[in-house]
C-alpha positions in Angstrom: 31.6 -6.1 9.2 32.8 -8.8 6.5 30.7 -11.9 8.4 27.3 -8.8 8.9 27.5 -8.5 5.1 28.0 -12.5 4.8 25.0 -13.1 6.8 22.9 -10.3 4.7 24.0 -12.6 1.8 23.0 -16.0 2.8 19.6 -14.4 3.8 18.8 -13.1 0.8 19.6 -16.1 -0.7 18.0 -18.3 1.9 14.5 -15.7 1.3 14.7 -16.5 -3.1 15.3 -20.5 -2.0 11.7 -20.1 -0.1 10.2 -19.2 -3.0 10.3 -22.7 -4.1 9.3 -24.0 -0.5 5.8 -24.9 -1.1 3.6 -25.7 1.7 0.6 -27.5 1.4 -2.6 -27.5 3.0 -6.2 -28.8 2.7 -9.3 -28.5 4.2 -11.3 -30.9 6.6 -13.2 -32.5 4.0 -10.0 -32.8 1.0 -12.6 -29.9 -1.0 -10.2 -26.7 -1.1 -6.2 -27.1 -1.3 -4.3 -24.1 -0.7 -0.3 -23.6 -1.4 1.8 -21.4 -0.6 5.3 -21.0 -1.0 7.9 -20.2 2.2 7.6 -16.7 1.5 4.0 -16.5 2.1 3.0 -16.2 -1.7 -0.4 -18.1 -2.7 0.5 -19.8 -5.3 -2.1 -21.9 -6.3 -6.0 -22.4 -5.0 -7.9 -25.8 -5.8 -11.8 -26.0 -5.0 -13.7 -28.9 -5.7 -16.8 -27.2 -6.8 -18.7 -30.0 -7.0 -19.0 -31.1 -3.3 -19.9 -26.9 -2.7 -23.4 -26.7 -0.7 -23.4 -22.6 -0.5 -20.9 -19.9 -1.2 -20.7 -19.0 2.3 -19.7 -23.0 2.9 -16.9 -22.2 0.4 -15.9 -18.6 2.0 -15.8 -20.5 5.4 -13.1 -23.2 4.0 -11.3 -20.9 2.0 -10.7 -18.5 5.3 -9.8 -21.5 7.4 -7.4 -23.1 4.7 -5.6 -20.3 3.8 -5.1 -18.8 7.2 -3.7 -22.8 8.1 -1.3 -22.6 5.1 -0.1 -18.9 6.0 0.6 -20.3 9.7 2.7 -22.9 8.3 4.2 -20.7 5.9 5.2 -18.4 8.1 6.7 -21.1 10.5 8.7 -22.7 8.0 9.9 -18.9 6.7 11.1 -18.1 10.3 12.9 -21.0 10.9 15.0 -20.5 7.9 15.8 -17.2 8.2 16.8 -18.4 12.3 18.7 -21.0 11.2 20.9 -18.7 9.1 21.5 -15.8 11.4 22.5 -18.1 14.1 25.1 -19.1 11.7 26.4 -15.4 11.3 26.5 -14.9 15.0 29.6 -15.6 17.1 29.1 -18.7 19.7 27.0 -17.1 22.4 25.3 -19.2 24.6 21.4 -19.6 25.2 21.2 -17.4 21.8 23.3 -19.7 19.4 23.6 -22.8 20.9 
């Protein structure tokens, strides 16, 4: 019960250290940056407005961007959270090893 409540620990600290995990990610053509942080926060939106043709241009690369920065968000918050069960879990193998 000691190492379950260990483990509960060192996630929750492991889930407050990805909120400083920033991922990065930008569109095609360098005009929208996304970033979010490992916890899969926006935490900050750049658009080069000048280089916009038409809103729906910009809707377009805002959907794409952010949906690419979520992905790798998400991957990134995963494998943390993996990495520290695995080290809560007794040696079993093909699930910790």
């Amino acid at each position: 019960m000691n190492q379950f409540k260990s483990t509960q620990k060192e996630v929750e600290k492991t889930r407050k250290r990805l909120d400083d995990v920033l991922v990065r990610e930008q569109s095609v053509d360098k005009m929208i940056t996304v970033i979010v942080n490992a916890n899969r926060r926006i935490t900050d939106i750049k658009v080069q407005t000048e280089e916009v043709e038409d809103n729906e241009q910009l809707e377009d690369y805002l959907i794409t961007t952010i949906n690419k920065a979520m992905t790798k968000a998400d991957a990134t918050h995963e494998e943390e959270l993996q990495n520290n069960a695995k080290k809560g879990l007794p040696d079993i193998p093909g699930i910790t090893s």
